[in-house]
Backbone as numpy.savetxt, mean C-alpha at the origin, in Angstrom:
# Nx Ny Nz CAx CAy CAz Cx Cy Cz
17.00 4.88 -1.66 15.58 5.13 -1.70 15.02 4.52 -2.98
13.69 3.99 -3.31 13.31 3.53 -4.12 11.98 3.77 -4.11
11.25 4.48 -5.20 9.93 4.86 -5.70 9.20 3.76 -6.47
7.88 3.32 -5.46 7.18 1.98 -6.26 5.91 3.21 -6.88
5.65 3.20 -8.04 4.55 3.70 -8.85 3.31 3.32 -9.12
2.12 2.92 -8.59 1.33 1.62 -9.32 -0.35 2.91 -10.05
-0.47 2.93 -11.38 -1.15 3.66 -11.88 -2.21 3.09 -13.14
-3.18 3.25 -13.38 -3.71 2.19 -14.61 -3.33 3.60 -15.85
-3.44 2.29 -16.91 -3.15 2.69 -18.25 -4.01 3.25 -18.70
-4.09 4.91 -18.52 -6.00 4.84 -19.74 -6.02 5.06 -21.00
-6.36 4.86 -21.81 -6.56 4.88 -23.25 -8.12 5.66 -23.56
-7.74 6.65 -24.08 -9.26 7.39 -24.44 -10.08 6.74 -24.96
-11.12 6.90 -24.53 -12.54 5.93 -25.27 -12.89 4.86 -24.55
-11.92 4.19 -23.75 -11.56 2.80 -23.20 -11.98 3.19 -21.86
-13.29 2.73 -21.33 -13.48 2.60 -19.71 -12.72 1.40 -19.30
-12.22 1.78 -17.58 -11.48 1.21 -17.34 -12.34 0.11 -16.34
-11.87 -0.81 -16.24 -12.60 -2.28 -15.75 -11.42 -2.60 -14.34
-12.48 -3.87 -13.75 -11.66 -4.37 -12.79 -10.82 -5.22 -13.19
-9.66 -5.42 -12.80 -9.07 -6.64 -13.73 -8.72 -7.30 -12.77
-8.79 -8.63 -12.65 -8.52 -9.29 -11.11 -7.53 -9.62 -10.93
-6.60 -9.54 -12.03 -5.44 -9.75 -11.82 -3.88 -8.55 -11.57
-4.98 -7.56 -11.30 -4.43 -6.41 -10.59 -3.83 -6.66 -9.06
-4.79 -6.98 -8.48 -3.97 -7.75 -6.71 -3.17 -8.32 -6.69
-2.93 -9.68 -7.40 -1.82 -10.39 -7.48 -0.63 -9.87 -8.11
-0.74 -9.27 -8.99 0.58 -8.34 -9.88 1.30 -7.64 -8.67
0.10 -6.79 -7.92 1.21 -5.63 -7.43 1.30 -6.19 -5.98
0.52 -7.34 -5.59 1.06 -7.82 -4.34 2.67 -8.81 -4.53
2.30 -9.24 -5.60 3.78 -9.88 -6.12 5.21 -9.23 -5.84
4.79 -8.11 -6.85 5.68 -6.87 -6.88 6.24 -6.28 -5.53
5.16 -6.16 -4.52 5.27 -5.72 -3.35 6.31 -6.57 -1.99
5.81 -8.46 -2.66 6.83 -9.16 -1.74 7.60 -9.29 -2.54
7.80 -9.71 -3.59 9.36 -9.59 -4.24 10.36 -8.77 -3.91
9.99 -7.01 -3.98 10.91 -6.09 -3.31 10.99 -6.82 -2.06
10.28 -6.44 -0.70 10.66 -6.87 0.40 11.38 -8.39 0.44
11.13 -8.74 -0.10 12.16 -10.47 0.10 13.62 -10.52 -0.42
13.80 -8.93 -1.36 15.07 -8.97 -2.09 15.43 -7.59 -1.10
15.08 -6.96 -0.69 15.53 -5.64 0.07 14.73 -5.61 2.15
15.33 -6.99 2.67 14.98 -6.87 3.90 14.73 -6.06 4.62
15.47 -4.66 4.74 15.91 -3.80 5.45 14.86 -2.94 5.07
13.98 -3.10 3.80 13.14 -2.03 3.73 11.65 -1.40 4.27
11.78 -0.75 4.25 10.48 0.28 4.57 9.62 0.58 3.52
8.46 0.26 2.93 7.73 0.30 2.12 6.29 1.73 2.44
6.75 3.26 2.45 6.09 3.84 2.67 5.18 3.88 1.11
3.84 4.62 0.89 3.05 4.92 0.70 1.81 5.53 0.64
1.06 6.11 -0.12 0.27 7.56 0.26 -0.93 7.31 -1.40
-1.78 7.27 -0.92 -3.30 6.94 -1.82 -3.46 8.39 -2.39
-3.28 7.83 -3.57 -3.57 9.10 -4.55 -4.57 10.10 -4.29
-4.93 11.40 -3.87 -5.86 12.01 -3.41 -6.27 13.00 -4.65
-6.17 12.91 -5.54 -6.37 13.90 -6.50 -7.85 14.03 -6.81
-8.34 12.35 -6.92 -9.96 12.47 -7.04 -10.67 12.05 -5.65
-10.06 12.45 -4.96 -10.51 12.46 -3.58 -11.31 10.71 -3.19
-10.54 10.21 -4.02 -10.82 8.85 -3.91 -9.63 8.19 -2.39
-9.10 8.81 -2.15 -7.82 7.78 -1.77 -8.41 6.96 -0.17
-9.71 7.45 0.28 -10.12 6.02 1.50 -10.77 5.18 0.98
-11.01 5.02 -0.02 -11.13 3.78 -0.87 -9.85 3.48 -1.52
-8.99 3.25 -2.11 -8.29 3.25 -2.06 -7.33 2.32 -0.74
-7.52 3.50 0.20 -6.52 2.60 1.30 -7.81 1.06 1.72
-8.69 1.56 1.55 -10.04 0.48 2.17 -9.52 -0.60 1.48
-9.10 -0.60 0.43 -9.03 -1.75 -1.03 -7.22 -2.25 -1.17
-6.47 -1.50 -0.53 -5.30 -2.31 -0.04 -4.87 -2.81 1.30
-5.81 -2.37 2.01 -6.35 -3.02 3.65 -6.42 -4.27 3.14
-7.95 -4.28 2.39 -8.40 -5.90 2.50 -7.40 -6.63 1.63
-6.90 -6.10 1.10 -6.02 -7.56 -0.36 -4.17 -7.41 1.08
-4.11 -6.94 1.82 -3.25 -7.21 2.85 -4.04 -8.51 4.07
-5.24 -7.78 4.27 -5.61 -8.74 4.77 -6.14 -10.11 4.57
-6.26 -9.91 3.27 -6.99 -11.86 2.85 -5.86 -11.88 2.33
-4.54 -11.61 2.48 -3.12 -12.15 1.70 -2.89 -13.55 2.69
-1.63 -14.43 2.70 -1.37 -15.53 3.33 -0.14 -14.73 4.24
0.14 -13.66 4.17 1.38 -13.33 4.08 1.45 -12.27 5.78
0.03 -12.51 6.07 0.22 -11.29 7.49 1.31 -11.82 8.25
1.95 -13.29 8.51 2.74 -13.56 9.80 4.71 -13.23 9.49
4.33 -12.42 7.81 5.70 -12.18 7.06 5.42 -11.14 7.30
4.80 -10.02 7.16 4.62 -8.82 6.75 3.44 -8.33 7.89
4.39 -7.10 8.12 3.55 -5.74 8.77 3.01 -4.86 8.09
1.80 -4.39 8.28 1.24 -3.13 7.74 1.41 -1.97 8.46
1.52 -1.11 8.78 1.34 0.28 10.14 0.30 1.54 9.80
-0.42 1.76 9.61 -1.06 2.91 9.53 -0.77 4.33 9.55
-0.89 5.49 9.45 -1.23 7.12 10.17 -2.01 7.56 9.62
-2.77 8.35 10.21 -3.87 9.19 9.86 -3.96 10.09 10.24
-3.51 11.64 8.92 -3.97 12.61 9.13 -4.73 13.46 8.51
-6.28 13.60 9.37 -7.07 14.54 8.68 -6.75 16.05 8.64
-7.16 16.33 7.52 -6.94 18.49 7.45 -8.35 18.53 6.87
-8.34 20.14 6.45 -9.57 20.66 6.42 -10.21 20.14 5.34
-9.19 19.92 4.46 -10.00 19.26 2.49 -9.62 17.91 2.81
-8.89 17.01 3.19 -8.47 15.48 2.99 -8.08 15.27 4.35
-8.41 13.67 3.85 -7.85 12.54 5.36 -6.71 11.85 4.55
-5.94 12.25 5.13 -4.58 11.44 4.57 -4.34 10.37 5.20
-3.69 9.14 4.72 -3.53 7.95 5.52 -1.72 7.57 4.83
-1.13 7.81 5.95 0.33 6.99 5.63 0.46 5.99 5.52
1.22 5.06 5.27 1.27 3.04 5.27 2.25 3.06 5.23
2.95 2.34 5.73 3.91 1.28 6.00 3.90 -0.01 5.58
4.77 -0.72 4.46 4.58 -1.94 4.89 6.38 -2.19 5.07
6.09 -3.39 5.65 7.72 -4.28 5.79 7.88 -5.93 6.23
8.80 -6.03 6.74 8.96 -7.28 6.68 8.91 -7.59 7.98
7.97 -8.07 9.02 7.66 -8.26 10.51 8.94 -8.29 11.53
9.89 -8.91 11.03 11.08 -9.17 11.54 11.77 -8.32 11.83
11.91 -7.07 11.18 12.97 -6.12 10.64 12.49 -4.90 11.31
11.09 -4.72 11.55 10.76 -3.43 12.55 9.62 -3.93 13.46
9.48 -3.05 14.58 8.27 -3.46 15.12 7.03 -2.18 15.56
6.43 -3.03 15.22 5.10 -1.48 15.36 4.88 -0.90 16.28
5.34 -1.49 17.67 5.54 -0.61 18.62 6.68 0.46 18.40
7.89 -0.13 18.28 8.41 1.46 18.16 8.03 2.41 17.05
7.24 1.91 16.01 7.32 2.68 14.95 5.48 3.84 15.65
4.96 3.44 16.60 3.77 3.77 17.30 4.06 5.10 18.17
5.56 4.85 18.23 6.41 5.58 19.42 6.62 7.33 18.66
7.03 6.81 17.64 7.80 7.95 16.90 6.72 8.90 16.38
């Protein structure tokens, strides 16, 4: 099993900015694992603490989707709402290695 972390640095006093080179870092990060660990399953879960996390998933939707990389890589979705939060599961992996139908199944 392996825990990917991705969190910004805050420094008191210091508002935090967009940095554009945030997408590319952790999309890097993201195919590097999968290209060195085929077999894997890349689950994930949008921080909900500031009840931010469908933005969040909205904002690693699109940097999956304007990537070059959709015909390498699967995304999969779940969505479950409760009474305080909409939770959204993710999946990512390597297209080859699972397929979203069975994973649709389960």
């Amino acid at each position: 099993m392996y825990i990917l972390s991705f969190y910004p640095v805050v420094n008191e006093g210091v508002k935090l900015s967009n940095d554009i080179k945030i997408k590319a870092t952790i999309s890097q990060i993201i195919i590097d694992f999968l290209d060195n660990n085929k077999d894997a399953l890349i689950h994930y879960v949008c921080d909900s603490s500031d009840k931010r996390q469908y933005s969040r998933n909205k904002l690693f939707s699109k940097w999956f989707n304007e990537s070059n990389t959709i015909n390498v890589y699967s995304k999969f979705n779940l969505n479950y709402p409760t009474e305080d939060l909409f939770y959204t599961l993710e999946f990512l992996f390597i297209t080859n290695t699972y397929q979203i139908k069975e994973l649709e199944k389960r």
